[in-house]
C-alpha positions in Angstrom: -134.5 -232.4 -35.2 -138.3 -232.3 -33.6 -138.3 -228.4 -34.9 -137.3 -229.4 -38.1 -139.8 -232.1 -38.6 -142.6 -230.2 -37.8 -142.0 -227.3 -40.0 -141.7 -229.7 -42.8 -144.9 -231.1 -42.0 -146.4 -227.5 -41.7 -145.0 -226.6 -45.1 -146.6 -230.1 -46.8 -149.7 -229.1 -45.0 -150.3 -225.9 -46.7 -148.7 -227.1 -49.8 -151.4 -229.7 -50.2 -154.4 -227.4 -49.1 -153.2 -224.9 -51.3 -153.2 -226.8 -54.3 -157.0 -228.3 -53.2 -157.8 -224.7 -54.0 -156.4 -224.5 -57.4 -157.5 -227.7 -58.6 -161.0 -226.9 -57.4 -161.0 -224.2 -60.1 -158.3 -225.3 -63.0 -158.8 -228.2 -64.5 -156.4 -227.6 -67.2 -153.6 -230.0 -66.6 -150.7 -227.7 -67.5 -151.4 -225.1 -65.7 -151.7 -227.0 -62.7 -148.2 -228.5 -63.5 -146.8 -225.0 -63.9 -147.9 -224.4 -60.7 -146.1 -227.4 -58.8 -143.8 -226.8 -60.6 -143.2 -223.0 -59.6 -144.1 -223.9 -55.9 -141.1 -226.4 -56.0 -138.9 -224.4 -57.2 -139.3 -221.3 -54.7 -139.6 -224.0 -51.8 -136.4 -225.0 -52.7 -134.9 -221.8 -53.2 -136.1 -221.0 -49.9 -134.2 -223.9 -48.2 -131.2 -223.8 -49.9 -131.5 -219.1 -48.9 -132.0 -220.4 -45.1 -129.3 -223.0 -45.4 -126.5 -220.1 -46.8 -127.4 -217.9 -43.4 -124.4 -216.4 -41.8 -124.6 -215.6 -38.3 -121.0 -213.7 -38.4 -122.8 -211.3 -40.6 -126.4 -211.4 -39.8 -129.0 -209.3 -41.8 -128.1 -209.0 -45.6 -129.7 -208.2 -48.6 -129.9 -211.8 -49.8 -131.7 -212.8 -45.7 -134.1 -209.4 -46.8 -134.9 -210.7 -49.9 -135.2 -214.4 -48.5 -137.9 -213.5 -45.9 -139.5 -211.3 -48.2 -140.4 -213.9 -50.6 -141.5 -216.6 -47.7 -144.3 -213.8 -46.5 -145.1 -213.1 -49.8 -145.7 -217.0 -50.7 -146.6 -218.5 -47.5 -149.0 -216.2 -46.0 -151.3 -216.4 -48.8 -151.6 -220.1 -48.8 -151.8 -219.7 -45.4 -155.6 -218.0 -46.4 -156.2 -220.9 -48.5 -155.4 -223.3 -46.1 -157.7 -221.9 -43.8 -160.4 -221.7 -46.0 -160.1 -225.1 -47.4 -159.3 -227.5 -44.5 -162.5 -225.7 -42.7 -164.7 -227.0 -45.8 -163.1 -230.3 -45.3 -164.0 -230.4 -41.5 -167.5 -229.1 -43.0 -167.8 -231.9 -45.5 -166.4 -234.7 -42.7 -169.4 -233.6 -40.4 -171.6 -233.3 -43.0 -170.4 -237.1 -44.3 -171.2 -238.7 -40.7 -174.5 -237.2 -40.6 -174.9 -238.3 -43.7 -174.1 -242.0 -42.6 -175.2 -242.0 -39.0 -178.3 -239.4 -39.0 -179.6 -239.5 -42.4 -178.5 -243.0 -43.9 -178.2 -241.3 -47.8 -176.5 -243.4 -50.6 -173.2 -244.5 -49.1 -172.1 -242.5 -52.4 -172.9 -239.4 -51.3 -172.0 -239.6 -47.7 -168.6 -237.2 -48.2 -170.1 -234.1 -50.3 -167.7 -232.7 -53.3 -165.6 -229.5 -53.0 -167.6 -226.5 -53.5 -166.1 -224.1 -56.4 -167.0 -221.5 -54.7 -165.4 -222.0 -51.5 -161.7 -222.1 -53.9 -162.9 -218.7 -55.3 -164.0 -216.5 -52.0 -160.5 -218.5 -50.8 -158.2 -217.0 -53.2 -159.9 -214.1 -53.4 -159.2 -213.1 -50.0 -155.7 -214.8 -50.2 -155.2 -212.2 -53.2 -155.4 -209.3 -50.5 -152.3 -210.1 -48.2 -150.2 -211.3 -51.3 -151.1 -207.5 -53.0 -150.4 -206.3 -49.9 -146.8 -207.9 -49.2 -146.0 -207.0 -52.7 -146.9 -203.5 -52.3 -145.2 -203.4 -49.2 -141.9 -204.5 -50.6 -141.9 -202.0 -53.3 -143.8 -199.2 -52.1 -144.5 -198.9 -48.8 -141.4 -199.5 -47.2 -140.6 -195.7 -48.3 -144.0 -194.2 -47.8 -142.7 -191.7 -44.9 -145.7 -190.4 -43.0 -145.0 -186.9 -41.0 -147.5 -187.9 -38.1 -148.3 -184.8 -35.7 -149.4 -184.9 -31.9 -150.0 -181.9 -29.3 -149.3 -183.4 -26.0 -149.9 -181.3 -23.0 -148.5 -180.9 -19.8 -149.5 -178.8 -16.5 -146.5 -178.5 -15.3 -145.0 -177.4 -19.2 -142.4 -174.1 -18.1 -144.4 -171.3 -19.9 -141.3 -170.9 -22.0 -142.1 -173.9 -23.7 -145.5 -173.8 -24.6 -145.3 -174.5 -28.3 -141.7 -176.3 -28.4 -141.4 -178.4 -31.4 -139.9 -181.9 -31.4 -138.9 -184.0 -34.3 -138.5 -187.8 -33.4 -137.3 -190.6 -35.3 -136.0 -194.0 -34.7 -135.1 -197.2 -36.0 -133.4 -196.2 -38.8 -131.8 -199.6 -39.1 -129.4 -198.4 -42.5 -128.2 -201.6 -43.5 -131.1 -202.7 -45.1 -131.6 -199.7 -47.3 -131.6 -200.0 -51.1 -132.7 -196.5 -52.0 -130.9 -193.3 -51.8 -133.4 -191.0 -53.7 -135.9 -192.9 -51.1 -133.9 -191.8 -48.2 -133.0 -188.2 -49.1 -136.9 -187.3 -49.8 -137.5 -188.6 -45.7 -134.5 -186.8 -44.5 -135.9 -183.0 -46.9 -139.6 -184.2 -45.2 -137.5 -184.0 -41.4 -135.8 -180.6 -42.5 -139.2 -179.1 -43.7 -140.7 -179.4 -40.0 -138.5 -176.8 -39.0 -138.8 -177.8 -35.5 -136.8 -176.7 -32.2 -135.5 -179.8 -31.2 -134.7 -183.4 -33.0 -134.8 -186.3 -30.9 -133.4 -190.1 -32.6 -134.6 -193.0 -30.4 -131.7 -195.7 -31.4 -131.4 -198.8 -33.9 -129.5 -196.7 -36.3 -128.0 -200.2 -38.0 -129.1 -203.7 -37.8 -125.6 -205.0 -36.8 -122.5 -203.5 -38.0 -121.4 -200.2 -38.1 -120.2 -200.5 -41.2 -124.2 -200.8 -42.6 -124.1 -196.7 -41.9 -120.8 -195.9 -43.7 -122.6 -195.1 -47.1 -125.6 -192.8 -45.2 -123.5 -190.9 -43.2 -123.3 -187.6 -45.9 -127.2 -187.9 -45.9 -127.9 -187.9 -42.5 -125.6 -185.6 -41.5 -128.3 -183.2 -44.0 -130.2 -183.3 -41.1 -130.5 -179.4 -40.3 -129.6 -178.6 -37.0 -132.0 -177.2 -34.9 -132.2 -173.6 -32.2 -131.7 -176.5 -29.2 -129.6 -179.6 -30.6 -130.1 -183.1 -32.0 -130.0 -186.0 -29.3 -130.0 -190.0 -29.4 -129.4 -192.9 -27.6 -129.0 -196.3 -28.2 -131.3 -199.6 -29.7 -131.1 -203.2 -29.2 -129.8 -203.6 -32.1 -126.8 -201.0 -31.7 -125.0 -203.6 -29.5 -123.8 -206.0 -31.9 -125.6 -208.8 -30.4 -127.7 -210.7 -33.0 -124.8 -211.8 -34.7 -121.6 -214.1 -33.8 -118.4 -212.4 -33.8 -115.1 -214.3 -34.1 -114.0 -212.5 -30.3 -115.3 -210.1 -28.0 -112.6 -207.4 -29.1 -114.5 -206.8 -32.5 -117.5 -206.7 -30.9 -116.3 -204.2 -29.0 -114.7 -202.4 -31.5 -118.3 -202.3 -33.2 -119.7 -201.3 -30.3 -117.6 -198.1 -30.5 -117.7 -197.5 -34.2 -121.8 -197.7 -33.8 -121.7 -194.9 -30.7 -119.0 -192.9 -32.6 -121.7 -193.2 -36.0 -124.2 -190.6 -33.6 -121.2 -188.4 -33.5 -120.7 -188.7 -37.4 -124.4 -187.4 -38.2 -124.3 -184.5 -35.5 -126.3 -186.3 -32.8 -125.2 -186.0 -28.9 -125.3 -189.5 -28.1 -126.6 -189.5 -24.5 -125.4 -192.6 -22.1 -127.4 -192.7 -19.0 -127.1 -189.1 -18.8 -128.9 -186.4 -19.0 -128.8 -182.9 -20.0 -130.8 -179.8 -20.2 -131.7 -177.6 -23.1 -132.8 -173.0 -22.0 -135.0 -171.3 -23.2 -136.4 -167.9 -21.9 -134.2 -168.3 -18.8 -136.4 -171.6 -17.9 -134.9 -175.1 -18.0 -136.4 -178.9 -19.7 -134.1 -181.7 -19.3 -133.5 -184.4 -21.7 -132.5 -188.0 -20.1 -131.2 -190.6 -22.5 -130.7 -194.5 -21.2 -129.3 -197.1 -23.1 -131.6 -199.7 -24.5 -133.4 -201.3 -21.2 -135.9 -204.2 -22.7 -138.0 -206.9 -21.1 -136.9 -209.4 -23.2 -134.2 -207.7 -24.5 -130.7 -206.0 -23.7 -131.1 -204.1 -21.0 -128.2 -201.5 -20.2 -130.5 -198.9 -19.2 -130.3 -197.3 -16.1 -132.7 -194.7 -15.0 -131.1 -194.2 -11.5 -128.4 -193.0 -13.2 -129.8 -191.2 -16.0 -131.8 -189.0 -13.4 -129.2 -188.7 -10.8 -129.3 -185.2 -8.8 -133.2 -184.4 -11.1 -136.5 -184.1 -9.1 -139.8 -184.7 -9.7 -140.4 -181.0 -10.5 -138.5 -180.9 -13.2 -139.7 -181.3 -16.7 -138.4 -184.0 -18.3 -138.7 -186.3 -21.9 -136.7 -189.1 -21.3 -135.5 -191.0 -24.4 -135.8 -194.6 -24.2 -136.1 -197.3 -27.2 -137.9 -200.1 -25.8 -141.6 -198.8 -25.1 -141.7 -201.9 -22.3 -139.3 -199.9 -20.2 -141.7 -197.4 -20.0 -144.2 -199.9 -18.9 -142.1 -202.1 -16.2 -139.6 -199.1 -14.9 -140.7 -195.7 -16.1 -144.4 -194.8 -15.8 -144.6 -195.2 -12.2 -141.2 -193.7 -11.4 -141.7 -191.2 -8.0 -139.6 -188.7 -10.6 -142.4 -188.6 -12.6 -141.0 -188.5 -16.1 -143.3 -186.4 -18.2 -142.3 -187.7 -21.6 -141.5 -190.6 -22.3 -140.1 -191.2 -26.7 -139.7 -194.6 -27.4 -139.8 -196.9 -30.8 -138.3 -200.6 -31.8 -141.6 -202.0 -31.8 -142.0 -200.6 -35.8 -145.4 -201.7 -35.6 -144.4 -204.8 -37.0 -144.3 -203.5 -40.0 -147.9 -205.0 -40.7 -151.0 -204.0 -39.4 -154.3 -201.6 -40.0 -154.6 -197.9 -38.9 -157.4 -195.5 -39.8 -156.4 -192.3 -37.4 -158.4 -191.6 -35.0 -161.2 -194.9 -35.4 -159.3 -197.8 -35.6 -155.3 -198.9 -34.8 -154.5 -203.1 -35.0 -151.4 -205.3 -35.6 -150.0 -208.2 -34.3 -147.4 -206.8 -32.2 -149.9 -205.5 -29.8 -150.4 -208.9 -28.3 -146.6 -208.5 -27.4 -146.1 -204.8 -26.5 -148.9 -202.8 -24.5 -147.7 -199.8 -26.4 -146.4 -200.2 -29.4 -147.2 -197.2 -31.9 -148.7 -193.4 -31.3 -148.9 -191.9 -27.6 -150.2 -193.7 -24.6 -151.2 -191.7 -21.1 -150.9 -193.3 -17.4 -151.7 -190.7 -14.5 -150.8 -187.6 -16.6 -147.6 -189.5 -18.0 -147.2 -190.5 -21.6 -145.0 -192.6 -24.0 -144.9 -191.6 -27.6 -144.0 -194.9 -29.5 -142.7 -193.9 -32.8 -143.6 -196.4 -36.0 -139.7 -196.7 -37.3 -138.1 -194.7 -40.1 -136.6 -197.6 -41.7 -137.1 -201.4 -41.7 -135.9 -204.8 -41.0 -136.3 -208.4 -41.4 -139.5 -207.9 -43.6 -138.1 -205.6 -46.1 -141.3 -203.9 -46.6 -144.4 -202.1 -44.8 -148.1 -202.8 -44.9 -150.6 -200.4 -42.7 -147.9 -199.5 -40.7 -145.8 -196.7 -42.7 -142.1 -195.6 -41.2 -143.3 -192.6 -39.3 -141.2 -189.3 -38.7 -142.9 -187.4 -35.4 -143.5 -184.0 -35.0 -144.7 -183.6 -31.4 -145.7 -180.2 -29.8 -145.4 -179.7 -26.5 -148.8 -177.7 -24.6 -149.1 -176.0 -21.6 -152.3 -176.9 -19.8 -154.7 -180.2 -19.5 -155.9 -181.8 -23.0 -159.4 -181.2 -24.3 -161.0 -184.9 -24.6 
């Protein structure tokens, strides 16, 4: 009830700003009605899209939709709210020093709104609304083929050069755009790499969410050494409720068998290793291990009967497993590919000056490659989307990573 109660007072909070910031600058009476008027109706709409939220099914179109439009609202009035409750904190002090200090014309003692405080507001307000609305139609799909050399010492010489695609986060269910979808998977075939790597989340929930992608996935080409997954949080079934544990199980099992459908060896704490030039790398796949999330992972068993001499790229989803379990390992994984983060979806990156987004205050790495004592964690952006059904400075990302022989030049 207390949770309730205080998001309602939130949303009256920014409702009222909000409208301080219009009324500032229209003072024609029916367009100021239109705008209550419009701001009721979505509020309500809103409510009532919240209120229809099944958890047996979880993630839908409609729940998409829903969240999209709440962003798309809410954060800009968020701007104004900002904007305009600091000018009234300004005009408060400015009122007591006025009365206490100054002793003006009791009149004056609270100064008026400033007009053009209400225009730099919406003007910066206009940014993250243009931005969520570009995200929602555009940038969602705006597949970025990102590119990193990563080098290794102790690379075999036989696989100086080697080519890996990644991708991850695929999460099907909430696509809406097959021409979309077939352009990223010709963008993964035109790589032409050695090796294609698929870092879990392939569905939000169900395995059913895959069923209509399967024929353009499975276009992926194969590659000289193989395709290999493993598992995301989301793969589990577990954001949703299910009527009993046997069709959650069942989904389980549909979801693992989905790898099989589109060609991918779906690796289970397990690892195996892929020759070239009569010279060995191995490939270790755990299920999802998260600190705050599912965590199945085990990288005792992943790595059973491996040394620290081998050469390894261990798949994992969660980037924090790399962080709490992985990077300090006396096995000495090499290679770490990760994802889930998805960069939030949100954020600013200008390569090679400047990277930001909010989900770094929750993951230590959460999007490109990180180094720790010659080890490193790749943390691929996401191919597809979820919850925000959009993208903004943080494009779904397909990664081509080549593998060097030798120390990096700084």
């Amino acid at each position: 009830m207390f949770r309730w109660l205080f998001i309602i007072v939130v949303i009256v909070f920014i409702e009222i700003y909000a409208f301080q910031a219009f009324r500032t600058l229209i003072k024609t009476r029916w367009l100021l009605v239109s705008y209550e008027v419009i701001s009721a109706i979505v509020l309500v709409y809103l409510i009532w899209s919240f209120s229809q939220f099944d958890r047996s099914v979880g993630q839908n179109k409609q729940s998409l939709m829903t969240i999209g439009l709440l962003l798309v609202v809410y954060v800009p009035k968020m701007f104004l709210t900002i904007f305009m409750f600091g000018e009234d904190l300004f005009r408060l002090i400015r009122g007591l020093t006025n009365y206490f200090v100054e002793h003006d014309n009791p009149s004056s003692y609270i100064p008026e709104r400033r007009k053009f405080v209400s225009q730099i507001a919406l003007v910066i307000a206009a940014i993250p609304f243009a931005s969520l609305i570009y995200g929602i139609f555009e940038g969602k799909y705006n597949f970025k083929v990102i590119k990193q050399q990563v080098f290794f010492p102790d690379l075999p010489d036989a696989f100086d050069g080697f080519k890996i695609t990644q991708i991850s986060d695929v999460h099907s269910g909430s696509f809406d755009n097959h021409e979309k979808i077939e352009y990223a998977i010709e963008l993964i075939n035109e790589q032409e790499t050695d090796l294609i790597l698929f870092t879990g989340d392939i569905v939000n929930t169900h395995a059913k969410e895959m069923h209509p992608w399967i024929e353009t996935f499975k276009r992926i080409k194969q590659p000289e050494y193989g395709k290999y997954s493993v598992l995301g949080n989301h793969d589990y079934g577990e954001y949703v409720t299910w009527p009993n544990k046997k069709q959650k199980d069942e989904n389980f099992e549909a979801i693992k068998d989905l790898y099989g459908a589109i060609d991918f060896k779906l690796l289970l704490n397990e690892h195996t290793f892929i020759e070239k030039d009569n010279q060995k790398l191995a490939i270790v796949g755990v299920e999802n291990w998260g600190k705050n999330f599912k965590q199945a992972g085990d990288l005792r068993k992943a790595s059973e009967g491996l040394t620290a001499q081998d050469f390894k790229i261990l798949l994992s989803h969660d980037p924090s497993h790399w962080e709490y379990q992985v990077k300090d390992d006396a096995k000495h994984f090499q290679l770490t590919l990760s994802g889930h983060t998805h960069g939030m979806q949100f954020g600013i990156e200008i390569p090679g000056f400047f990277k930001w987004s909010p989900v770094q205050y929750v993951y230590k790495q959460w999007a490109g490659l990180y180094e720790n004592v010659g080890r490193y964690v790749y943390v691929n952006r996401g191919f597809g989307f979820h919850a925000y059904p959009g993208r903004v400075g943080i494009m779904p990302e397909i990664t081509v990573i080549e593998l060097k022989k030798g120390t990096s030049v700084a």
